[in-house]
MARGU-698964 format. One record per residue: y negated, x, z of N, C-alpha, C in turn; residue in one letter. Coordinates in steps of 0.2 Angstrom, whole numbers, plus 5000, padded with zeros to 4 digits. Layout:
YXZYXZYXZa ...
//
This chain:
490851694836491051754833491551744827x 491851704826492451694820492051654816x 491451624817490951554813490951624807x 490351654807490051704803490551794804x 490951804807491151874804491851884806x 492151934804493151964803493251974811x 493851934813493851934819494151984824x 493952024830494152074832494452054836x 495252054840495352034844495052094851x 495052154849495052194855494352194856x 493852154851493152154857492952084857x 493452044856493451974862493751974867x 494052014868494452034874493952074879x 493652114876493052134881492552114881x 492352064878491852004878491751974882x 492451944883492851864889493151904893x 493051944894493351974900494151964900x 494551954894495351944895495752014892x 496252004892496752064889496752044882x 497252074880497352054872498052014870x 498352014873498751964875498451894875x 498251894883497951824882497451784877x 496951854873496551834866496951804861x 497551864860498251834856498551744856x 498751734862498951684864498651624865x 497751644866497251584866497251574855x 497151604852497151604846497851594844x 498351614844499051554843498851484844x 498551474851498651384853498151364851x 497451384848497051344846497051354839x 497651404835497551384828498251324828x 498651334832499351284831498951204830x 498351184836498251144838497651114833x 497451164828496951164823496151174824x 496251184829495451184831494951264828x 495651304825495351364821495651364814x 495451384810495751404804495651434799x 496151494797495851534791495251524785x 494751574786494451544779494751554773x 494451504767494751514762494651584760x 494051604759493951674756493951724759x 494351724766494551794768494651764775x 495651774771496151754777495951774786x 495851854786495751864792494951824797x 494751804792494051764798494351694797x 494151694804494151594808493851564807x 493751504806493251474806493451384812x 492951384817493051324821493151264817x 493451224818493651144816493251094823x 493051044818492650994824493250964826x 493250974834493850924840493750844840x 493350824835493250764835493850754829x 493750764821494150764818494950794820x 495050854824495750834825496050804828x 495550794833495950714839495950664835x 495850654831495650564825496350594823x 496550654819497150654817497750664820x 497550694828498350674832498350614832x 497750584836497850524839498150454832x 497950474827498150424823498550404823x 499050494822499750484820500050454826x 500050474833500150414839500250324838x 499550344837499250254837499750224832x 500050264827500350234821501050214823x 501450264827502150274829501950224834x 501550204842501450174846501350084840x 501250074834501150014833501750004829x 502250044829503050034824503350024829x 503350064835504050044840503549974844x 502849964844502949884848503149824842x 502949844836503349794831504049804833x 504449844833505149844832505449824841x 505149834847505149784853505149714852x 504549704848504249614848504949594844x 505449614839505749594835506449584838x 506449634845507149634847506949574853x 506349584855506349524859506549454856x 506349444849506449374848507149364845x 507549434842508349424842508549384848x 508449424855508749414860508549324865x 507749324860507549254863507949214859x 508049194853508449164849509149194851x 509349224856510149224857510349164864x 509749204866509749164873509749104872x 509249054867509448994867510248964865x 510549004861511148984859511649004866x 511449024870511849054877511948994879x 511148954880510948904885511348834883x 511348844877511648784872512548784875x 512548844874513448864875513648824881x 513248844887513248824893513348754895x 512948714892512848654895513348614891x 513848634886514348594883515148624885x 515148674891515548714894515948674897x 516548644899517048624902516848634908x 516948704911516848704918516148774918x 515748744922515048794923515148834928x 515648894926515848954929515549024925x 515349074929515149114925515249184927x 515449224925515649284929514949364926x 514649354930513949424929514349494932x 514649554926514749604932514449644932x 513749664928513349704931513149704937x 512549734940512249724944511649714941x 511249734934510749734933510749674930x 511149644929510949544927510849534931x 511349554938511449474943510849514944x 510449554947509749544948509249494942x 509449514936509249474933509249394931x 509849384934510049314935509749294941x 509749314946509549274953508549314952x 508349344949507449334947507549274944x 507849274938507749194936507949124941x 508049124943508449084946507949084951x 507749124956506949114959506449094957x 506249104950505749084948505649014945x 506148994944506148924943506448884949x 506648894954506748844961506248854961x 505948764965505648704968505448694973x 506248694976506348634982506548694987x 507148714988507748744994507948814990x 508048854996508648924994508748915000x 509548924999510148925005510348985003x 510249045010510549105010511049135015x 511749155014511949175021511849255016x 511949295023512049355021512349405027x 513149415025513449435028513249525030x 513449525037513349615038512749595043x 512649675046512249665054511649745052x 512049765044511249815042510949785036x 510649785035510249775028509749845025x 509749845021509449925018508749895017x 508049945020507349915022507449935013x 507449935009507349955002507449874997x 508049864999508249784997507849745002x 507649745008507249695010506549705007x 506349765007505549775003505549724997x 506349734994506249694986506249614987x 506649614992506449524994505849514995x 505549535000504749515003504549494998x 504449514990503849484988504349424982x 504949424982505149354980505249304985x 505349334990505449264995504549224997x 504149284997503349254998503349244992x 503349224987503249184981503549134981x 504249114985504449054986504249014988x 504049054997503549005001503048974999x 502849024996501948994993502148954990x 502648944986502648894980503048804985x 503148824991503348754995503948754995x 504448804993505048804993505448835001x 505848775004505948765010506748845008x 506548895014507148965015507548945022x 508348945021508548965027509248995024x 509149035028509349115028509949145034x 510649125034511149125038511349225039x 511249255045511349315046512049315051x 512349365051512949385058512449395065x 512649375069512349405077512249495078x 512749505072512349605073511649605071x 511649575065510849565064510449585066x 510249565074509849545080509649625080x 510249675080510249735083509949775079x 509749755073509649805065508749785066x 508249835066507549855068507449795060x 507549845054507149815049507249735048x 507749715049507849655049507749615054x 507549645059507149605064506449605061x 506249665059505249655056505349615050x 505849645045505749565042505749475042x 506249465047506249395049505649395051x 505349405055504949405060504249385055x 504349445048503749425044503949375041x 504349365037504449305034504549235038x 504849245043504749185047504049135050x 503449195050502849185051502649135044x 503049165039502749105032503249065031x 503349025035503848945036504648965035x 504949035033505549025033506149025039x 506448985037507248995045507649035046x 507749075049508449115052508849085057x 509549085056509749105061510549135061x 510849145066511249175066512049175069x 512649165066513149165069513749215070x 514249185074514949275075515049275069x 515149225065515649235060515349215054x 515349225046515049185042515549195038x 515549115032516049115028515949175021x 515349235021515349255014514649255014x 514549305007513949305003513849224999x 513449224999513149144995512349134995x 512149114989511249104986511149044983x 510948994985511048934981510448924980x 510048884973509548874973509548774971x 509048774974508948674973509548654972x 509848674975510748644977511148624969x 510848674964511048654955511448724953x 511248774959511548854957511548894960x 512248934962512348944966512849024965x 512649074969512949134969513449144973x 513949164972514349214975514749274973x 514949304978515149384976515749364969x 515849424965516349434963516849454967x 517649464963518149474966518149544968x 518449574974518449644975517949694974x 517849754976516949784976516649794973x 516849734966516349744963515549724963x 515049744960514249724961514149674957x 514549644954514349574950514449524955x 514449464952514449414953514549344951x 514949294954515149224947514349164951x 514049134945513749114945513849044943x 513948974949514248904948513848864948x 513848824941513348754941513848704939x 514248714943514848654942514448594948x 513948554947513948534951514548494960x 514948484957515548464965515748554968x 515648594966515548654967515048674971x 514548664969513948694971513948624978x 514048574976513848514982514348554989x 515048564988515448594993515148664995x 514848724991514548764995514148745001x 513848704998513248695002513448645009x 513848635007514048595012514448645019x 514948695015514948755019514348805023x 513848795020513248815023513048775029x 512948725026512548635031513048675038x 513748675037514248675045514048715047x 514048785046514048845048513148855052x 512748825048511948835051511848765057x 512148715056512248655064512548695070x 513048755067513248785072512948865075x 512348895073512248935071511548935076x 511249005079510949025086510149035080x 509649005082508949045080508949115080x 508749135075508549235076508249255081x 508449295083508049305089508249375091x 507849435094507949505093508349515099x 509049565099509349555103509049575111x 508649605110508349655117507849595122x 507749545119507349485121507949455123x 508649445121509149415124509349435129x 509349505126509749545133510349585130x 510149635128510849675124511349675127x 511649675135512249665139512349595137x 512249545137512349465136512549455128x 512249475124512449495116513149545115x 513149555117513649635115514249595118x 514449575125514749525128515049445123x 514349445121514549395116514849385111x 514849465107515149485101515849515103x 515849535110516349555110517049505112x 516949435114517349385114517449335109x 516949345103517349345096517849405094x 517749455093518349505092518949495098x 518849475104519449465108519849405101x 519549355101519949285097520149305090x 519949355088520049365080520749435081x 520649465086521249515089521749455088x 521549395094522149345098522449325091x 522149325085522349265080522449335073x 522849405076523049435074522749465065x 522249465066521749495060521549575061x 521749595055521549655053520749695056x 520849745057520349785058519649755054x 519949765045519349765041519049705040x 519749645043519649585041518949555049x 519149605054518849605060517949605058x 518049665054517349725053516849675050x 517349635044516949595039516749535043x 517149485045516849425049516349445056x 516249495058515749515061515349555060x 515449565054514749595051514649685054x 514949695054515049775058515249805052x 515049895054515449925050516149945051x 516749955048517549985052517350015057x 517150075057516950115063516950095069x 516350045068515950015075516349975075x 516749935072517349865074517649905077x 518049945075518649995077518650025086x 517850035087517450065093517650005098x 517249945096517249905099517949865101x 518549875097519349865098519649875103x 519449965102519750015106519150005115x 518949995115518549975121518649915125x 518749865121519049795125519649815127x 520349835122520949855124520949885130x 520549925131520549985136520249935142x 519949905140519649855148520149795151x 520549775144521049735147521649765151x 521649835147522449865150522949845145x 522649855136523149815132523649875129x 524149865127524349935124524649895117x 524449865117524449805109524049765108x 523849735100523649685100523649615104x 524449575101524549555106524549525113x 524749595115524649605122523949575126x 523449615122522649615123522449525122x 522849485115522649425118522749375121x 523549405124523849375130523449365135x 523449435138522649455142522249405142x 521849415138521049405136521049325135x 521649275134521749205139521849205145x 522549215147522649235154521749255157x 521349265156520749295160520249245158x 520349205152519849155152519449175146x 519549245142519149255137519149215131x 519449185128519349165122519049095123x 518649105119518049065117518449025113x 518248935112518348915109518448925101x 518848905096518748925089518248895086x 517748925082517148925077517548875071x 517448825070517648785062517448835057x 517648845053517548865046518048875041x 517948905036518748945031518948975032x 519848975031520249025033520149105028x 520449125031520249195029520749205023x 520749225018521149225011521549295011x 
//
């Protein structure tokens, strides 16, 4: 209708069976889009435009913009690979190989590098009794890269652990691909060590960073923290197979010894991997079972009665 004659919207309207509105608004967006356009010699007739030619002339302009910004990518990548070498260079002539990362988005990016290039070993503790199924989803496929790659895993968790579903399915999977767990009351800390050359730990206070040490006499004494703490430490094992009264029993005569040696709630919460709350629950429950109306008191008791366990070696608490 617009190829050969003066366009009527009100009998394409009843043509196509639309209103004139919508003829209006179909004609707006296919002249915007050029698929119509006035003739020269008599503005009011349309004439169609081949959809081959205006797609070659969007898509150009595309393809043109999409080949400027991957040049201006490729260009910021090689700034920053030429910085990175100078980084590397800085490092190794460093006094002391200390490193303070306080993103979070590096130290993920620090410790993907750092997996990708271990060998040999990754030493892991990993304090706390939850772990979020969202962060272990993201390990599973670094740690199965490891494996596969002959890289021997062992991986120090709290005795809450046992009680946490997700981190029971994940040991369980990853264990089936040659890695080790196992479990202790007490751990000295977050710690990642890889081929015993580098080595992670938390930063100072809540921050999501982290100082990263290749001092090697550094990195040999973590690890040697680690070696003590795993000689002394239980196979993973799901607590309901132990026996959740025999476990709970168990955790609870560390907290008797950490009361008797007069430590704070949070400092309680942290070394047993519990949250405040549940630390606090479990406080107020053993008190109550002793008949303690004080700390103190409670580990006067909890000797006198034969409760306290032998003390665990490790670091003192700072």
């Amino acid at each position: 209708m617009t190829r050969n004659q003066r366009l009527e919207p009100d009998r394409a309207a009843r043509e196509l069976g639309l209103n004139r509105e919508e003829v209006d608004a179909a004609l707006v967006s296919l002249t915007g889009m050029g698929l119509l356009k006035a003739d020269a010699d008599d503005p009011a007739r349309l004439r169609p435009v081949d959809p081959d030619l205006v797609g070659a002339a969007l898509t150009g302009r595309l393809e043109s913009e999409i080949r400027t910004q991957q040049a201006e990518l490729n260009r910021i990548r090689e700034r920053f690979s030429d910085l990175r070498g100078h980084y590397m260079d800085s490092l190794s002539h460093a006094s002391a190989d200390v490193e303070v990362v306080p993103r979070v988005e590096e130290v993920r990016a620090a410790l993907n590098r750092a997996s990708t290039e271990c060998t040999e070993e990754m030493l892991t503790s990993q304090p706390g009794g939850q772990r979020d199924p969202a962060v272990l989803q993201e390990a599973l496929g670094r740690d199965t890269g490891l494996l596969a790659r002959g890289v021997r895993m062992r991986t120090l968790y709290h005795h809450t652990a046992r009680f946490n579903g997700p981190s029971q399915a994940y040991v369980a999977t990853v264990s089936a691909l040659g890695a080790e767990y196992r479990t202790a009351h007490q751990l000295f800390g977050r710690l990642i060590v890889f081929d015993r050359k580098i080595a992670f730990v938390p930063d100072q206070g809540d921050s999501a960073g982290a100082v990263v040490v290749r001092e090697p006499s550094l990195v040999h004494y973590l690890c040697e923290v680690f070696e003590q703490t795993w000689s002394l430490a239980e196979p993973f094992s799901d607590a309901a197979v132990d026996g959740l009264e025999v476990v709970a029993k168990d955790i609870d005569r560390t907290i008797v010894r950490l009361l008797a040696a007069g430590l704070k709630d949070e400092t309680i919460a942290r070394r047993t991997g519990m949250s405040l709350r549940t630390a606090r629950k479990h406080i107020a429950d053993i008190m109550e079972t002793l008949g303690a109306e004080s700390r103190f008191q409670a580990g006067v008791l909890a000797a006198r009665n034969g409760l306290l366990p032998a003390a665990e070696p490790g670091l003192p608490e700072s």
